[in-house]
One Martini backbone bead per residue (centre of mass of N, CA, C, O) as a GRO file, in nm:
protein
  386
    1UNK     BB    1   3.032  -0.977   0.095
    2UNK     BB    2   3.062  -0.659   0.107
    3UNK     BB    3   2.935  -0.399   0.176
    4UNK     BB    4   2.865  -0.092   0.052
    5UNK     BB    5   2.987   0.217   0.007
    6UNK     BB    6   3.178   0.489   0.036
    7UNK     BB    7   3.365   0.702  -0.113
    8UNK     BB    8   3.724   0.826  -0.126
    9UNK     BB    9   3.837   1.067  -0.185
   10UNK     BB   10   4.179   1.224  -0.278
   11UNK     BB   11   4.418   1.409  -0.273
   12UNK     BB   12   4.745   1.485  -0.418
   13UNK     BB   13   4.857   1.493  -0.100
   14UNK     BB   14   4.659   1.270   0.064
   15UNK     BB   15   4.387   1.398   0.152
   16UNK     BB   16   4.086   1.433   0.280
   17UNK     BB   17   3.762   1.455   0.167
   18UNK     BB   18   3.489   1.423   0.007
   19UNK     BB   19   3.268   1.205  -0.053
   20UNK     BB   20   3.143   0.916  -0.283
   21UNK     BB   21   2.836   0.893  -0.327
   22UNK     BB   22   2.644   0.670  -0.437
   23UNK     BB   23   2.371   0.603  -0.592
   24UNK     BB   24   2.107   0.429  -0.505
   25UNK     BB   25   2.038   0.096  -0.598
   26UNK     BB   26   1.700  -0.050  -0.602
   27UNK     BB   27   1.551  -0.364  -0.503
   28UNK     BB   28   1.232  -0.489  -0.550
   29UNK     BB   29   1.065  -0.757  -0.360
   30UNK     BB   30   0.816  -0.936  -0.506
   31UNK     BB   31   0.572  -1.151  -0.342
   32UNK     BB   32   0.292  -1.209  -0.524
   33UNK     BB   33  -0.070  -1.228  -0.632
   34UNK     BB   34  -0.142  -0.901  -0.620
   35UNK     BB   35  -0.339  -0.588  -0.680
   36UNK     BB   36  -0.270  -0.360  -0.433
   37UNK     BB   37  -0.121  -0.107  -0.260
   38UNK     BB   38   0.188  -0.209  -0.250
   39UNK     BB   39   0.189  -0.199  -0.580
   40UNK     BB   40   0.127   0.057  -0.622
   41UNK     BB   41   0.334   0.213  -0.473
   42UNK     BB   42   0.577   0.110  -0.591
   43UNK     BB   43   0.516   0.287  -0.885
   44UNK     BB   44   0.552   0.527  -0.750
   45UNK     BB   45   0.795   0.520  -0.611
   46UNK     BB   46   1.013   0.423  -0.905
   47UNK     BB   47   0.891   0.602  -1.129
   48UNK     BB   48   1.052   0.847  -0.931
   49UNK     BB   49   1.404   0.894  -0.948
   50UNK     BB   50   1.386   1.209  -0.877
   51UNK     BB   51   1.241   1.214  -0.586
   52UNK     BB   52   1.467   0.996  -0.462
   53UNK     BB   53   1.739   0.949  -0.562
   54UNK     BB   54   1.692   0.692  -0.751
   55UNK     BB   55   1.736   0.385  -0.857
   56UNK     BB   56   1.461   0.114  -1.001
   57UNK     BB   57   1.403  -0.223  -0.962
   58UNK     BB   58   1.255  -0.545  -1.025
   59UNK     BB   59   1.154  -0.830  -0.838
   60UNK     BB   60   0.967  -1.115  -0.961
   61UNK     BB   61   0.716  -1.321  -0.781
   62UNK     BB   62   0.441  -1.483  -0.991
   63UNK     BB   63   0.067  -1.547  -1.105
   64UNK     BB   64   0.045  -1.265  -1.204
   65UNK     BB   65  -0.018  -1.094  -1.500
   66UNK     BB   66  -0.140  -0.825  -1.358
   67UNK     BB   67   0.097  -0.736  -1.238
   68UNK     BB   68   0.336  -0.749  -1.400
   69UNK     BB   69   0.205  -0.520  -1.620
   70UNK     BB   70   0.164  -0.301  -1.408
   71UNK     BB   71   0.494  -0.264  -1.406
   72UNK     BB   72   0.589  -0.228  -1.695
   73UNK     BB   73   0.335  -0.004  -1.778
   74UNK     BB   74   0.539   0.187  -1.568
   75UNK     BB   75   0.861   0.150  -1.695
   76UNK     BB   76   0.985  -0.067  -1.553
   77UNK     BB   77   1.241  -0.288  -1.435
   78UNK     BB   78   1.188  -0.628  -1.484
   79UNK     BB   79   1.253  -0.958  -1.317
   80UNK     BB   80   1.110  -1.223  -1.409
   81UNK     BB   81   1.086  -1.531  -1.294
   82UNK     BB   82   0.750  -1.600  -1.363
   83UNK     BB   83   0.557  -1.834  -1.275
   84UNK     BB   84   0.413  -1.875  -0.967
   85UNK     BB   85   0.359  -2.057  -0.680
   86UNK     BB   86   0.072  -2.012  -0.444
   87UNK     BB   87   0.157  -2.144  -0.104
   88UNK     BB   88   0.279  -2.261   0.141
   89UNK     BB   89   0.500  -2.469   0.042
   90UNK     BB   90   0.613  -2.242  -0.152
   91UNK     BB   91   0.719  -2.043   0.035
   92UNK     BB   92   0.927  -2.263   0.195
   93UNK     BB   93   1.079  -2.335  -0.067
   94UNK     BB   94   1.156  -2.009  -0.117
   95UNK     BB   95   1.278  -1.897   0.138
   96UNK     BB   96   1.497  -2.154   0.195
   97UNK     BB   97   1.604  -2.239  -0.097
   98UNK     BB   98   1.827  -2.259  -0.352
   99UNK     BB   99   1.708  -2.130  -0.574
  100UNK     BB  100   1.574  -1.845  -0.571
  101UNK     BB  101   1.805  -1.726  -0.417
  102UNK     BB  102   2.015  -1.733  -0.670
  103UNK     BB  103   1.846  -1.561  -0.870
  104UNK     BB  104   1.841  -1.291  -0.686
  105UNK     BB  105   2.135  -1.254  -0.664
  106UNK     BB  106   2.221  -1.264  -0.924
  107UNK     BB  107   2.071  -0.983  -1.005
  108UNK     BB  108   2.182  -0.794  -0.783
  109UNK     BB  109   2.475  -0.828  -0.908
  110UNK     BB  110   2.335  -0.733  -1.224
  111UNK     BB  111   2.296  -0.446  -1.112
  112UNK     BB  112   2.400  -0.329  -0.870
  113UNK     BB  113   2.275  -0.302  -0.583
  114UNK     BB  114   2.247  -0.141  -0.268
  115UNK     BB  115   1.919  -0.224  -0.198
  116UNK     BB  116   1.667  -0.369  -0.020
  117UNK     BB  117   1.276  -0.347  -0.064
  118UNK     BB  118   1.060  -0.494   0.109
  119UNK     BB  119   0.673  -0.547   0.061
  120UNK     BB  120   0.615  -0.881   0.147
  121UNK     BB  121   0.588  -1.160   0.333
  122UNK     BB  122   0.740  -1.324   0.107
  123UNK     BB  123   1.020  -1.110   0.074
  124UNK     BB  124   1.168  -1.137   0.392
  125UNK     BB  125   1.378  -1.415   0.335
  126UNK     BB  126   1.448  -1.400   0.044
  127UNK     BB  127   1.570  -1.087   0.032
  128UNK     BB  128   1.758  -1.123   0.272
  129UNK     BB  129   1.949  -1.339   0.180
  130UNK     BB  130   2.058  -1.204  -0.084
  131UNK     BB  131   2.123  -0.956   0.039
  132UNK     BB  132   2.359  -1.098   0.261
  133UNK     BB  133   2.546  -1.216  -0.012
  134UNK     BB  134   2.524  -0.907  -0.158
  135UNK     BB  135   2.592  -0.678   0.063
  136UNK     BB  136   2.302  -0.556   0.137
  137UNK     BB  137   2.063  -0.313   0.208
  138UNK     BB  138   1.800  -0.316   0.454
  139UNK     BB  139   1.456  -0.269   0.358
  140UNK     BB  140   1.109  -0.237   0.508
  141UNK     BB  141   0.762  -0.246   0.450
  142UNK     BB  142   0.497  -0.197   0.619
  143UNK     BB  143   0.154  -0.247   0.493
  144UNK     BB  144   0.115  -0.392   0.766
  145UNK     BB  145   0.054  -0.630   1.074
  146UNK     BB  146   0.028  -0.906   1.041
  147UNK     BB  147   0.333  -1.027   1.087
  148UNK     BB  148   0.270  -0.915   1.414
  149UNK     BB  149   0.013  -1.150   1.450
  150UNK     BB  150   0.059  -1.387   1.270
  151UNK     BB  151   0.187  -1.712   1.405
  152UNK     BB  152   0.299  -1.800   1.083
  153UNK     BB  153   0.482  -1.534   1.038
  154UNK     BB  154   0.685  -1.455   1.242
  155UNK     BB  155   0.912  -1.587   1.274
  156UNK     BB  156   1.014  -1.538   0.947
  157UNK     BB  157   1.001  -1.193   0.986
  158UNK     BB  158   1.205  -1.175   1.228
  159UNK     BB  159   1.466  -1.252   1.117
  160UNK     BB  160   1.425  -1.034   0.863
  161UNK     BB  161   1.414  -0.802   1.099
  162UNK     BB  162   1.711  -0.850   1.259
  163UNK     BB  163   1.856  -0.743   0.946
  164UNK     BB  164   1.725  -0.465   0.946
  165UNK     BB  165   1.836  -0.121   0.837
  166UNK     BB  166   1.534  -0.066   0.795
  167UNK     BB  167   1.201   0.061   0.853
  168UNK     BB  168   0.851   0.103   0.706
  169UNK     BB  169   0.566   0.270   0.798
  170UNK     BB  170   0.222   0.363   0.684
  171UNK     BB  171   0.177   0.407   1.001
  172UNK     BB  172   0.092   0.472   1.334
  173UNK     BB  173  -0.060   0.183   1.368
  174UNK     BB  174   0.191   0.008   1.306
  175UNK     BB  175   0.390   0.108   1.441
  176UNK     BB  176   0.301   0.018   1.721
  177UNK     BB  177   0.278  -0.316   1.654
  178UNK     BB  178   0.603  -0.324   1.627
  179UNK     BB  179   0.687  -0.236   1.845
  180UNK     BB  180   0.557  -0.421   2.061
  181UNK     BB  181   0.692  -0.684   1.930
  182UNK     BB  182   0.973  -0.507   1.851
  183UNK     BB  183   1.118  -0.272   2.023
  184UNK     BB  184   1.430  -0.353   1.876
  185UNK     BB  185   1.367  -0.142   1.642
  186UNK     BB  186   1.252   0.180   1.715
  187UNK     BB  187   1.552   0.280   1.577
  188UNK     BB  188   1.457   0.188   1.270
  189UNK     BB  189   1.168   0.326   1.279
  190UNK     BB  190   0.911   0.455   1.060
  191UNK     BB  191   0.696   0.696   0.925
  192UNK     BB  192   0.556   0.681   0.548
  193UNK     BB  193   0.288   0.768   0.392
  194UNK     BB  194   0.146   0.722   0.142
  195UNK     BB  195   0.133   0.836  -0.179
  196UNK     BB  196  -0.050   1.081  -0.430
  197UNK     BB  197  -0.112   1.152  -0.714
  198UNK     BB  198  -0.261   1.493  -0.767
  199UNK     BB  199  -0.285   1.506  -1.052
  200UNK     BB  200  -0.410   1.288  -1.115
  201UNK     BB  201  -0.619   1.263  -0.857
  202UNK     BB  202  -0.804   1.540  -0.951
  203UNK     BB  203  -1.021   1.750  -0.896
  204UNK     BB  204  -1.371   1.693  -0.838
  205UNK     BB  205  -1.670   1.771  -0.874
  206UNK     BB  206  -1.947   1.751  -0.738
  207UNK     BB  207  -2.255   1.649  -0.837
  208UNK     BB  208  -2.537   1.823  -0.830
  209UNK     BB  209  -2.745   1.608  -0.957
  210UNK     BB  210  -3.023   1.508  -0.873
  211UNK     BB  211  -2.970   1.182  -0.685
  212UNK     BB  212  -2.877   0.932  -0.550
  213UNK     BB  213  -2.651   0.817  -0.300
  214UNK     BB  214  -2.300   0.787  -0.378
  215UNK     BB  215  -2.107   0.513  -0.327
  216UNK     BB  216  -1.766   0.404  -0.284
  217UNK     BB  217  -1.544   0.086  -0.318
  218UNK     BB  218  -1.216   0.034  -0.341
  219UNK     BB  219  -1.088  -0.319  -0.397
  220UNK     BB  220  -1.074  -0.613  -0.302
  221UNK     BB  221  -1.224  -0.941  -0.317
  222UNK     BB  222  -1.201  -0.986  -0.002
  223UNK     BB  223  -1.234  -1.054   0.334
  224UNK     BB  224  -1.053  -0.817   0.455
  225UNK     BB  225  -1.249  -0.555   0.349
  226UNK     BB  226  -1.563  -0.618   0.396
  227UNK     BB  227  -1.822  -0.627   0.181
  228UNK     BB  228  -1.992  -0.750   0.326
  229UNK     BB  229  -2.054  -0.548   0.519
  230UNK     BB  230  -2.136  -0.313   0.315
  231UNK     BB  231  -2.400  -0.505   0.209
  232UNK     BB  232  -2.526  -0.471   0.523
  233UNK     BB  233  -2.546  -0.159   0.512
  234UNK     BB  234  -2.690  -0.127   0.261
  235UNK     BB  235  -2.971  -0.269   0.378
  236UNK     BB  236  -3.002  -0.008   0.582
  237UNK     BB  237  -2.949   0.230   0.359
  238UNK     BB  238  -3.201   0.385   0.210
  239UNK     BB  239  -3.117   0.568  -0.084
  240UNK     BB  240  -2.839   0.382  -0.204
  241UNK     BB  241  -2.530   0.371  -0.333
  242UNK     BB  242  -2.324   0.076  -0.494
  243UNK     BB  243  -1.949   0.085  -0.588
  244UNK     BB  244  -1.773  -0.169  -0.694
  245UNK     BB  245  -1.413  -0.174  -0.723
  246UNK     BB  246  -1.289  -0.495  -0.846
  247UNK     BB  247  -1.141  -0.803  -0.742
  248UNK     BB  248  -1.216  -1.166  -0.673
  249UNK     BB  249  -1.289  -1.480  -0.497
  250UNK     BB  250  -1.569  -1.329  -0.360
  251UNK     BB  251  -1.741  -1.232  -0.604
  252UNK     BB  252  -1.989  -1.469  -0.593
  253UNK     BB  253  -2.055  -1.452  -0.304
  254UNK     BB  254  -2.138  -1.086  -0.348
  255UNK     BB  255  -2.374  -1.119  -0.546
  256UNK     BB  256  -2.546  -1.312  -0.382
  257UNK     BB  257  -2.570  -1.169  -0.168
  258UNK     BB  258  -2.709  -0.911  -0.272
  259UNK     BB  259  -2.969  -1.053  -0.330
  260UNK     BB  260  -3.057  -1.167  -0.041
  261UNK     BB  261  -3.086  -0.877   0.043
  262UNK     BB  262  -3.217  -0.681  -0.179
  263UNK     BB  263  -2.910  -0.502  -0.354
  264UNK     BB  264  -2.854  -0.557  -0.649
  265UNK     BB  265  -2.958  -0.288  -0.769
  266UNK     BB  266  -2.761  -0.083  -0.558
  267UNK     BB  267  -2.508  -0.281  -0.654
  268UNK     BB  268  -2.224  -0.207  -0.826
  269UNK     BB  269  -2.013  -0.426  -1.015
  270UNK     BB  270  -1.703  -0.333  -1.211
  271UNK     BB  271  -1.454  -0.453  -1.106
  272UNK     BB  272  -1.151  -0.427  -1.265
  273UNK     BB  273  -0.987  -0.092  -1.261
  274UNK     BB  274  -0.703   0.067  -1.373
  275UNK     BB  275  -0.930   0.358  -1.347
  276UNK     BB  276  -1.084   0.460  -1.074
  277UNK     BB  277  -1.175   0.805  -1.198
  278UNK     BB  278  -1.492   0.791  -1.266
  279UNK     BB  279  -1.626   0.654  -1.034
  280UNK     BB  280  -1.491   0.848  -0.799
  281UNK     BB  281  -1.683   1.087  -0.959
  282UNK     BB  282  -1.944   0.985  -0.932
  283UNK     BB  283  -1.939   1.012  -0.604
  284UNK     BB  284  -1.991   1.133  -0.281
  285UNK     BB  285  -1.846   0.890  -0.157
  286UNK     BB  286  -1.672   0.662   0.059
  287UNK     BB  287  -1.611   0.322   0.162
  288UNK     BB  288  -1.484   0.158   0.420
  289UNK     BB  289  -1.525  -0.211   0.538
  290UNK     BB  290  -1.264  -0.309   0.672
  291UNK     BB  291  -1.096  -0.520   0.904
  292UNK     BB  292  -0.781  -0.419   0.789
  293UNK     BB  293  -0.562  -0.142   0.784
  294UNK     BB  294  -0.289   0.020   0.739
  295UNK     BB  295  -0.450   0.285   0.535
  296UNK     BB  296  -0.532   0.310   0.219
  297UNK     BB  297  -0.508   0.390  -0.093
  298UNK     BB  298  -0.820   0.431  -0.203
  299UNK     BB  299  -0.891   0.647   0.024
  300UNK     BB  300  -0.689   0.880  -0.062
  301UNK     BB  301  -0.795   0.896  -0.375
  302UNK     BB  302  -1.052   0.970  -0.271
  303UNK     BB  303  -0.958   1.253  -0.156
  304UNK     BB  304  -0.812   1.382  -0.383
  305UNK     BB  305  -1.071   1.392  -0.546
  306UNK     BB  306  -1.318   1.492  -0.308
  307UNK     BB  307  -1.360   1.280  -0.124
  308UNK     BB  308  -1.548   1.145   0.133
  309UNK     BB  309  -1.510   0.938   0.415
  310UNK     BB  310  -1.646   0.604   0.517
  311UNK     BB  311  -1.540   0.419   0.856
  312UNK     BB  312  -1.375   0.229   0.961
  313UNK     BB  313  -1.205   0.210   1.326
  314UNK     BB  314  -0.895   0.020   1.133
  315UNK     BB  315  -0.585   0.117   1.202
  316UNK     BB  316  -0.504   0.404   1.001
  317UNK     BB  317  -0.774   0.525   0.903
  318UNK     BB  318  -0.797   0.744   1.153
  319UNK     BB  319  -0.547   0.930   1.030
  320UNK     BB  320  -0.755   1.050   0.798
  321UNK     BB  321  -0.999   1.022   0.939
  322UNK     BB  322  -1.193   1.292   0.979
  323UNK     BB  323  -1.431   1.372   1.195
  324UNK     BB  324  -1.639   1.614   1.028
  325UNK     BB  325  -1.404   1.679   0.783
  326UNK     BB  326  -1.304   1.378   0.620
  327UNK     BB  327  -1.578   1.225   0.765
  328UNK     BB  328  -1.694   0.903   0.889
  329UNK     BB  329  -1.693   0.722   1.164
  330UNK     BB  330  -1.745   0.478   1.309
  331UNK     BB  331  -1.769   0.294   1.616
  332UNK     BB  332  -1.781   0.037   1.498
  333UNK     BB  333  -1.751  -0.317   1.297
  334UNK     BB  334  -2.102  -0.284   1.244
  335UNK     BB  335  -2.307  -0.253   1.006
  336UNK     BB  336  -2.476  -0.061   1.169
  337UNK     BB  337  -2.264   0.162   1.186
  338UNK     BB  338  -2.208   0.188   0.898
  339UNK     BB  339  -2.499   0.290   0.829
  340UNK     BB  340  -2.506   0.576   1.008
  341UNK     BB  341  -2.321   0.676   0.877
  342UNK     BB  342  -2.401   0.692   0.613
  343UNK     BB  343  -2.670   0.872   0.684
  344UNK     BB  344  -2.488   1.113   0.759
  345UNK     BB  345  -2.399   1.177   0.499
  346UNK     BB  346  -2.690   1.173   0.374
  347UNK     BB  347  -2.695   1.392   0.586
  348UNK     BB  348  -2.483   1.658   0.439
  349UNK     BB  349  -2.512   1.791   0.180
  350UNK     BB  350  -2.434   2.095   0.301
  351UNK     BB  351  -2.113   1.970   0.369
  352UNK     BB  352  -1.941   1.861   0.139
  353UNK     BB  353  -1.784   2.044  -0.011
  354UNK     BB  354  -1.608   2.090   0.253
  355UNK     BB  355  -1.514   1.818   0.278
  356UNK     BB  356  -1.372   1.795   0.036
  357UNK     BB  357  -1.157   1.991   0.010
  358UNK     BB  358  -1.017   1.871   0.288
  359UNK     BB  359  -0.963   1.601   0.170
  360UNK     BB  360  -0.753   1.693  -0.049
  361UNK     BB  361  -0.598   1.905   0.162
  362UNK     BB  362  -0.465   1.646   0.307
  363UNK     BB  363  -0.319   1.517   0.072
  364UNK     BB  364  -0.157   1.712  -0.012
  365UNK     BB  365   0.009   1.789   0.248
  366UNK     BB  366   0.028   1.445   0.383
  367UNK     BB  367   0.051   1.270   0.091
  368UNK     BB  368   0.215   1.306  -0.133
  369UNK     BB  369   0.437   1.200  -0.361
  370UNK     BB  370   0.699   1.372  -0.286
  371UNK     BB  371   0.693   1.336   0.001
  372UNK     BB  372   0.738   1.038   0.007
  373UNK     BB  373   1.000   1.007  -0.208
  374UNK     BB  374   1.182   1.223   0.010
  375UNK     BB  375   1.204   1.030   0.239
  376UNK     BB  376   1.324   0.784   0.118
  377UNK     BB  377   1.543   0.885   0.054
  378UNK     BB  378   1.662   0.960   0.303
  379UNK     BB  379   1.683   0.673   0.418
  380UNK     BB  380   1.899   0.568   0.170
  381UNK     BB  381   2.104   0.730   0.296
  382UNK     BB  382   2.099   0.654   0.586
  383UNK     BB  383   2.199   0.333   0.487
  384UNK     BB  384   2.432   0.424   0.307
  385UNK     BB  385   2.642   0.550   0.549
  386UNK     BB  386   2.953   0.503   0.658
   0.00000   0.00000   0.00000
């Protein structure tokens, strides 16, 4: 099956006209387990059809039914293939083999699809199959760079990589990892920060009654996050006190660590919240000691909200995370400079208004949710042209 394309018009005496562009209609191939920054992402950006000048539908392959819903309850139209078993053998045979991408083909073709826009690296061969099937453009967004540094993801990812007619990294430190890794790609490659929705998350006045330093961290717990060491910071950190938004693997071994260190009254862990803007308004500032960060959404949203952010410098984080006006960057990776940074921040309260105000008004500027919307439209554009 061939690509589609734009049509041409044709006038009365068969002179030729202006094209019949098509509006792209992108179908989301998401292959995950978790809810993550990558499908919080994709249900901003699938959610304002109007804001990207495209239709968006989503094909969905999971074992956690709070993904499903979260897509559901955003008004997606989503194509659940049902619960899927996640490990490495169900990924290769999921990949490779010819059940699934039968599935996805069908899809594709029932939706009449014109753009396959793949979010995880587990959709990057089945997504690329399916779409080179039926003829779909293939778009990739790298929300991270591992598929670029780990030698289990790569030949794979390289495959679907080099069949996608445009990449979109989330900073410009993936942009970079991206480039070295494949240089040949550097011309179809740009970077698209995640956008936060201002509206959704407005700014909130900073809490001005005497009380403990009040630290957030939203986040899945898993070793990627690094909560371990932010609780190790915390216990360097006397006076402070730590809110962890999130749920994950982690979650008993992160509680029993905080008993250990001697800071479970000063850590309070609040599980998975659906809206962690009352946690994030109650906090001086937010928190990231991510072990690795592609750009990192939850630090945006505190960003939005009025928080300024103190982080390991990691990623992407670095692009946002500005020393001195939008937060406090730790010197390196470890504990220790984390609680430094920490205590910067817990001596700066008669900055942090300013620093607030700061860092609402880079996510306004740099990050908005139509910024966002309007850049991807343009990629569909570009990608869809006769």
């Amino acid at each position: 099956m061939t690509r589609p394309a734009a049509a041409t018009a044709v006038g009365r005496e068969g002179a030729r006209v202006l094209p019949l562009v098509r509006k792209p209609k992108v179908i989301h191939v998401v292959v995950a387990g978790e809810v993550g920054g990558a499908e919080r992402m994709l249900v901003d950006l699938a959610s304002r059809p109007e804001a990207s000048m495209a239709e968006h539908v989503v094909a969905l392959m999971t074992p956690n039914e709070m993904l499903a819903q979260l897509l559901k309850n955003a008004g997606l139209k989503v194509h659940d293939r049902g619960r899927v078993r996640e490990h490495a053998a169900a990924y290769v045979w999921r990949s490779l083999g010819p059940v699934d991408v039968a599935w996805l083909s069908e899809v594709m073709t029932g939706e009449r699809a014109t753009i396959a826009q793949l979010h995880t690296h587990a959709s990057q061969v089945i997504g690329t199959r399916a779409a080179e099937r039926c003829g779909l453009r293939v778009l990739r967004t790298e929300h991270a760079a591992d598929v670029y540094t780990d030698m289990t993801c790569w030949p794979f990812s390289r495959w679907s990589l080099e069949r996608a007619d445009a990449v979109v990294a989330v900073s410009e430190h993936v942009r970079q990892v991206a480039q070295r890794r494949a240089p040949w790609v550097a011309g179809r490659l740009r970077v698209i920060h995640n956008g936060i929705d201002t509206r959704r998350f407005a700014y909130q006045p900073l809490v001005d009654a005497p009380r403990p330093f009040r630290f957030v961290l939203v986040g899945r717990l898993e070793h990627c996050k690094g909560i371990d060491l932010a609780l190790r910071a915390l216990a360097e950190t006397p006076g402070a006190e730590l809110h962890i938004v999130g749920d994950g693997s982690q979650r008993p071994r992160l509680e029993a660590l905080a008993r250990t260190l001697g800071v479970s009254r000063r850590a309070c862990f609040h599980g998975y919240l659906a809206d962690p803007r009352p946690v994030v308004g109650q906090a001086h500032a937010a928190l990231c000691s991510s072990r690795q960060e592609g750009l990192g959404i939850a630090l945006l949203e505190a960003m939005a909200v009025g928080r300024p952010v103190v982080a390991f410098p990691v990623g992407g984080v670095p692009e946002i995370v500005k020393g001195g006006e939008t937060g406090w960057v730790a010197r390196d990776t470890t504990p220790t400079a984390l609680a430094t940074a920490m205590r910067q921040a817990m001596s700066s309260r008669d900055r942090l208004e300013t620093m607030s105000a700061c860092a609402r008004e880079f996510v306004a500027q740099s990050c908005s949710i139509e910024r966002m919307c309007a850049m991807y439209g343009d990629v569909y554009r570009r990608i869809m042209a006769p």
